[in-house]
VMD Tcl script that draws the C-alpha trace (Angstrom):
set ca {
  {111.71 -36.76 0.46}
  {109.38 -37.60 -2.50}
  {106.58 -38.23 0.02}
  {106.55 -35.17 1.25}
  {107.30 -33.53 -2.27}
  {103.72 -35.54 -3.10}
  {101.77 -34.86 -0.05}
  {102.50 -31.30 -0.55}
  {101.34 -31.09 -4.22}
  {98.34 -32.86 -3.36}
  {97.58 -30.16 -0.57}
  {98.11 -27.75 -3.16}
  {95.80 -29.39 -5.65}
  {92.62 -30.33 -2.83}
  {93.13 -26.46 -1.99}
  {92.69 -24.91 -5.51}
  {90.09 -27.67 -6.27}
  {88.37 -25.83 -2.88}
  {88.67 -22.81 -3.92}
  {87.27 -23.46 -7.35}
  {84.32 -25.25 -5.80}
  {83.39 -22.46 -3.33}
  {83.66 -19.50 -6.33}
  {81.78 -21.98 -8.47}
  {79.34 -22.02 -5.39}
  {79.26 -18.38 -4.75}
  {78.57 -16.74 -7.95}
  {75.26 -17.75 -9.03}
  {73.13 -15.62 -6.34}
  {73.53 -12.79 -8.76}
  {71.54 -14.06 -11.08}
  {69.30 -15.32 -8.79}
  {68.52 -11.77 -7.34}
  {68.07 -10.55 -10.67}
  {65.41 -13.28 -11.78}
  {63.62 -13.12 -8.14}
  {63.07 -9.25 -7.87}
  {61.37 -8.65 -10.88}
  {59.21 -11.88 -10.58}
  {58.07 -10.98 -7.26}
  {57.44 -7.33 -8.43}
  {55.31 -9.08 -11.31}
  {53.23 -11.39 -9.10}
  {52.59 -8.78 -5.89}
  {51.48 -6.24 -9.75}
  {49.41 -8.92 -10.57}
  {47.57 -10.49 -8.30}
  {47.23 -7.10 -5.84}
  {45.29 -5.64 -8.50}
  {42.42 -8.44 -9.79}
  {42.28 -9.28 -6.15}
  {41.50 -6.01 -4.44}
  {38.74 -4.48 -7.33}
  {36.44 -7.70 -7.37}
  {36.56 -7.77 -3.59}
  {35.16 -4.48 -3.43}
  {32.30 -4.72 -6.01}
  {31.27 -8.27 -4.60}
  {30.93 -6.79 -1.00}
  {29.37 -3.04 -1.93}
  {25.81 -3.63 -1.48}
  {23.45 -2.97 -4.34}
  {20.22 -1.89 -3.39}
  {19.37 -0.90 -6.76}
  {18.15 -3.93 -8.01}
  {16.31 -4.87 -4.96}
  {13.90 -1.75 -5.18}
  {12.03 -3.27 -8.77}
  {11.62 -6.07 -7.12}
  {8.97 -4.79 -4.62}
  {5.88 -2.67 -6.35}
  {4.69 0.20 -4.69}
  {1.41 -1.08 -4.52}
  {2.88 -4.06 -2.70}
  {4.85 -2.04 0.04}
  {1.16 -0.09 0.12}
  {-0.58 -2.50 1.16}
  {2.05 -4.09 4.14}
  {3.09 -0.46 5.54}
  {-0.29 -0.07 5.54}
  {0.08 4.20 5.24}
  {-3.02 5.86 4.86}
  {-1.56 8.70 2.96}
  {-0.12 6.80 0.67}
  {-3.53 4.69 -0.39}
  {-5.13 8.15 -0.26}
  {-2.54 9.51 -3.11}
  {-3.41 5.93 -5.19}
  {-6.73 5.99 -5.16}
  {-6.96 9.86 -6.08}
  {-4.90 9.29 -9.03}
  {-7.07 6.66 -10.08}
  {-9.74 7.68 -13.20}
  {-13.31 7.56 -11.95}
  {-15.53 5.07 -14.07}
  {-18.46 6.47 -15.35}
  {-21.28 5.30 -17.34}
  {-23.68 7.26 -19.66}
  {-26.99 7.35 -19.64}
  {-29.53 7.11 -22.47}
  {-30.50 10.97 -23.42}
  {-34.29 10.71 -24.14}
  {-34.96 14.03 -22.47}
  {-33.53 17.69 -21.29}
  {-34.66 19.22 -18.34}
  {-37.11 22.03 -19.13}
  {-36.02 25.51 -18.70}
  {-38.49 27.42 -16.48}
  {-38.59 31.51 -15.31}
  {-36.50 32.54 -12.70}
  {-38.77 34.64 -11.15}
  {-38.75 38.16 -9.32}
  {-37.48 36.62 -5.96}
  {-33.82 35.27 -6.78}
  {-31.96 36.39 -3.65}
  {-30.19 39.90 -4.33}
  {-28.44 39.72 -0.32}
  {-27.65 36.05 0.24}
  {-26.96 34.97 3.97}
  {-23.19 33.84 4.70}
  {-24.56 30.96 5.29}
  {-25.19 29.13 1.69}
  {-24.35 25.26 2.10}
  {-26.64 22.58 1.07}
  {-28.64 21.98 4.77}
  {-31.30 24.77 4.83}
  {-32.73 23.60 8.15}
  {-29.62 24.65 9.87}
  {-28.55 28.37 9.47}
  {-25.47 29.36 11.43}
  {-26.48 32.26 14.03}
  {-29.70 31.12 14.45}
  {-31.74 30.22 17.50}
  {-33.31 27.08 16.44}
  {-34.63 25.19 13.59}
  {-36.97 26.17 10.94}
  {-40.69 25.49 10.83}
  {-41.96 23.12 8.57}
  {-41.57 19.14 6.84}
  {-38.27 18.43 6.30}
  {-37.42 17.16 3.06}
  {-33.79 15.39 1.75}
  {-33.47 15.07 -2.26}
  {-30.58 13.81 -4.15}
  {-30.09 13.73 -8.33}
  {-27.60 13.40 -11.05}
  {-26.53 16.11 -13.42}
  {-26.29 15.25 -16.70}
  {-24.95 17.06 -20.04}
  {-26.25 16.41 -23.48}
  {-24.16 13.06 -24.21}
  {-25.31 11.69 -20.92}
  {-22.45 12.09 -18.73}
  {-22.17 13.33 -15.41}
  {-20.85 16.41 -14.83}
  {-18.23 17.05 -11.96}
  {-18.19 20.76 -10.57}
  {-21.32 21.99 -11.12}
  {-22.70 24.56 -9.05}
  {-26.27 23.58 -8.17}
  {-28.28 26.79 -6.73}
  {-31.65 26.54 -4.71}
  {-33.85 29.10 -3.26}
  {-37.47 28.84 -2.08}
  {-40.14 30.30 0.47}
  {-40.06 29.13 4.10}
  {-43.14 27.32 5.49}
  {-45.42 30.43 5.15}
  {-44.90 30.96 1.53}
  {-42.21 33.86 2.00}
  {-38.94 34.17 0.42}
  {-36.13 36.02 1.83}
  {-36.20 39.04 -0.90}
  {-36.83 42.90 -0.42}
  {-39.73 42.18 -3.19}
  {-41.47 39.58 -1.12}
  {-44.18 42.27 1.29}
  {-43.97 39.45 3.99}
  {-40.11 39.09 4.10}
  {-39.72 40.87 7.25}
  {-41.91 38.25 8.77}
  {-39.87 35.44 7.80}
  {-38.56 32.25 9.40}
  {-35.52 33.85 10.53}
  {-34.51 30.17 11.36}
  {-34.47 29.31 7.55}
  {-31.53 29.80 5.51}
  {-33.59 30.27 2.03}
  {-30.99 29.52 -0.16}
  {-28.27 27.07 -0.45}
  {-25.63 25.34 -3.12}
  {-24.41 21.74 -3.52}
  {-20.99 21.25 -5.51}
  {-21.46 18.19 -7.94}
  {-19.06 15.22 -7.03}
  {-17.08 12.91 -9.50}
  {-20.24 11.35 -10.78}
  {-22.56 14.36 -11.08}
  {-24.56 14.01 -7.62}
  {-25.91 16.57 -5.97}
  {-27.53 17.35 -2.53}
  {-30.40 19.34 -0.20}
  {-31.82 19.49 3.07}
  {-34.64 21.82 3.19}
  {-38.36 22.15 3.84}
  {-40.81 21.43 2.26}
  {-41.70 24.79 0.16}
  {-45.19 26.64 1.50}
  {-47.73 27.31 -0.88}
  {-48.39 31.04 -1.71}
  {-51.15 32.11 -4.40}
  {-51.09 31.33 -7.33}
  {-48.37 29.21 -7.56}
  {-47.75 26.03 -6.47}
  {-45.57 24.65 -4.07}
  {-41.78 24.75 -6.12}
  {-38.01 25.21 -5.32}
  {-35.90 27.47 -7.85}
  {-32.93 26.20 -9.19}
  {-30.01 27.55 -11.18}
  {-27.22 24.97 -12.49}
  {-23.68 26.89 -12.95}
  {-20.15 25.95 -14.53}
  {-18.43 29.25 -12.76}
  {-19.67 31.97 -13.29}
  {-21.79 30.77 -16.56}
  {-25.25 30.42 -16.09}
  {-26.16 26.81 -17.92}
  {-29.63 25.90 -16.66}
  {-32.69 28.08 -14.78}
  {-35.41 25.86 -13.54}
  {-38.19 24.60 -11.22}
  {-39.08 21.38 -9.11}
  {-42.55 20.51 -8.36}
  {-44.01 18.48 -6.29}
  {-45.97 15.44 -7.26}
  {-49.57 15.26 -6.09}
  {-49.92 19.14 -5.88}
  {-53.35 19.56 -7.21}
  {-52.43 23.53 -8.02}
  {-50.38 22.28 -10.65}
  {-52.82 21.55 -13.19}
  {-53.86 25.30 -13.55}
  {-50.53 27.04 -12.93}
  {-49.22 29.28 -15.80}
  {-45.81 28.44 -15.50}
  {-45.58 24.92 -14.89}
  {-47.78 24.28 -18.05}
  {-45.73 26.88 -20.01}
  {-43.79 24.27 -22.28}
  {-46.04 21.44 -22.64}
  {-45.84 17.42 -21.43}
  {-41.94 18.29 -20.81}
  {-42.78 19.56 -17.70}
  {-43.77 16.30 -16.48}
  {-39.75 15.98 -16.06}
  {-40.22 18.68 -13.63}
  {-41.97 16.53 -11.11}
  {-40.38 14.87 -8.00}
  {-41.93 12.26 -6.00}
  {-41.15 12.39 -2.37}
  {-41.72 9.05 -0.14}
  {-41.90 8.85 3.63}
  {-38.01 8.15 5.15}
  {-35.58 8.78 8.16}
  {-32.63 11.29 8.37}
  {-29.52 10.30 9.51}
  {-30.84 10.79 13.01}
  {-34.04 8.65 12.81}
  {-35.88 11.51 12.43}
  {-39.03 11.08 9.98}
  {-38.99 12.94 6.77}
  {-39.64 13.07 2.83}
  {-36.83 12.36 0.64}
  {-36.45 12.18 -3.07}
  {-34.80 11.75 -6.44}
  {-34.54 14.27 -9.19}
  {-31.64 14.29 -12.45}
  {-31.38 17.29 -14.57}
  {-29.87 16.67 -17.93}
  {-28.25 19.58 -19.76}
  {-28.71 19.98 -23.17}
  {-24.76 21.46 -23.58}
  {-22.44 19.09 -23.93}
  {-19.72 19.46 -21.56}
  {-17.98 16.49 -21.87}
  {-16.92 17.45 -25.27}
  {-17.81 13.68 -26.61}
}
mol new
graphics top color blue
foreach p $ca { graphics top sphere $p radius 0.5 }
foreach p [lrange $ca 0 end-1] q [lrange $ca 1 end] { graphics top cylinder $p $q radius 0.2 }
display resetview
């Protein structure tokens, strides 16, 4: 009977010391829960964040900073765009030089035969006038010069006027008694448009010789519609020069009236006379 009275008890005991263990088991995922939540809410807050922002600006390209890098001259020259060179080299200053002012080109008469009804035809090739059924009589002549103001720079702009008589000594001018029997292949009169460095240039014939004067082409230098320079060329070797009025009229500065023509080719290998002839202003234009 005691036996049982102690097997009994000790059920009793291995039971409640069962029971104990499994509550003493079972009660700490409470605080377990408690800790865990708000530690994974912290760590998926924490690292979502920094992770996500530095992806994105590492992988957004930048092409910012890759455009400085390359000059625009640079991608110029290997696109190799013609427009593009054309808008450089416009923007681009032209150098000039000045030259040495020892001189200013004579002023000389106008005369009574300055055209009063110019042809529509006015650019600087004389021997060609548009409408007309062939080509003027005469010796062709090509000259090219330099205009000048008085600090000896070259003058952009400039409107350079010629007019002179066709090969018979006849200008194109309601004055003139022989203008009706004119070269109705010559144009008369003509302008050239001074480039960046001051040059100038004609076609024409050579002028024909009407009494008294000697042979001479007009010209009239213009900044718009201001009248800066009247004056004559002359030819060198023209023995009627030595007792005309108006080329003497003003003394050895004359001499700077004189152009020297030399045997050459046109573009065509055609055989004619070219020469050379500056006029220097004595305004200053430049402003220096």
């Amino acid at each position: 009977m005691n036996k049982l009275k102690s097997y009994s008890l000790l059920i009793v005991i291995s039971s409640s010391l069962f029971l104990f263990a499994a509550c003493a088991t079972s009660t700490p995922p409470a605080p377990v829960e408690a800790t865990a939540t708000p530690g994974a809410e912290a760590v998926v807050e924490a690292t979502a964040a920094p992770t996500v922002v530095p992806i994105l600006e590492e992988s957004s390209p930048t092409p910012a900073p890759a455009e400085p890098t390359t000059p625009p001259e640079a991608e110029t020259a290997e696109s190799g765009s013609d427009n593009t060179v054309e808008v450089v080299v416009t923007d681009e200053p032209v150098a000039v030089t000045p030259i040495e002012v020892t001189y200013f080109t004579p002023a000389q008469t106008e005369g009574p035969y300055y055209p009063v009804d110019k042809l529509a035809d006015q650019d600087n090739d004389l021997t060609v006038l548009a409408g007309a059924t062939g080509s003027p009589a005469g010796q062709i002549i090509e000259f090219t010069g330099k205009v000048y103001d008085a600090a000896g720079l070259p003058i952009a702009g400039l409107t350079v006027e010629i007019w002179q008589t066709d090969n018979n000594g006849v200008y194109l001018h309601p004055n003139d008694p022989g203008t009706e029997q004119r070269d109705r292949n010559f144009q008369f009169y003509g302008e050239s448009i001074t480039t960046a460095d001051g040059s100038y240039s004609f076609r024409t014939i050579l002028p024909g010789h009407y009494e008294p004067r000697p042979r001479h082409i007009h010209v009239k230098v213009k900044q718009g519609d201001q009248e800066l320079l009247t004056t004559q060329i002359y030819f060198d070797g023209d023995p009627s020069l030595a007792a005309d009025g108006v080329f003497l009229d003003g003394g050895n500065e004359n001499g700077h009236l004189v152009m020297t023509m030399e045997p050459g080719q046109d573009a065509n290998g055609n055989p004619i006379l070219v020469g050379q002839h500056d006029i220097i202003l004595s305004a200053n234009l430049s402003g220096s």
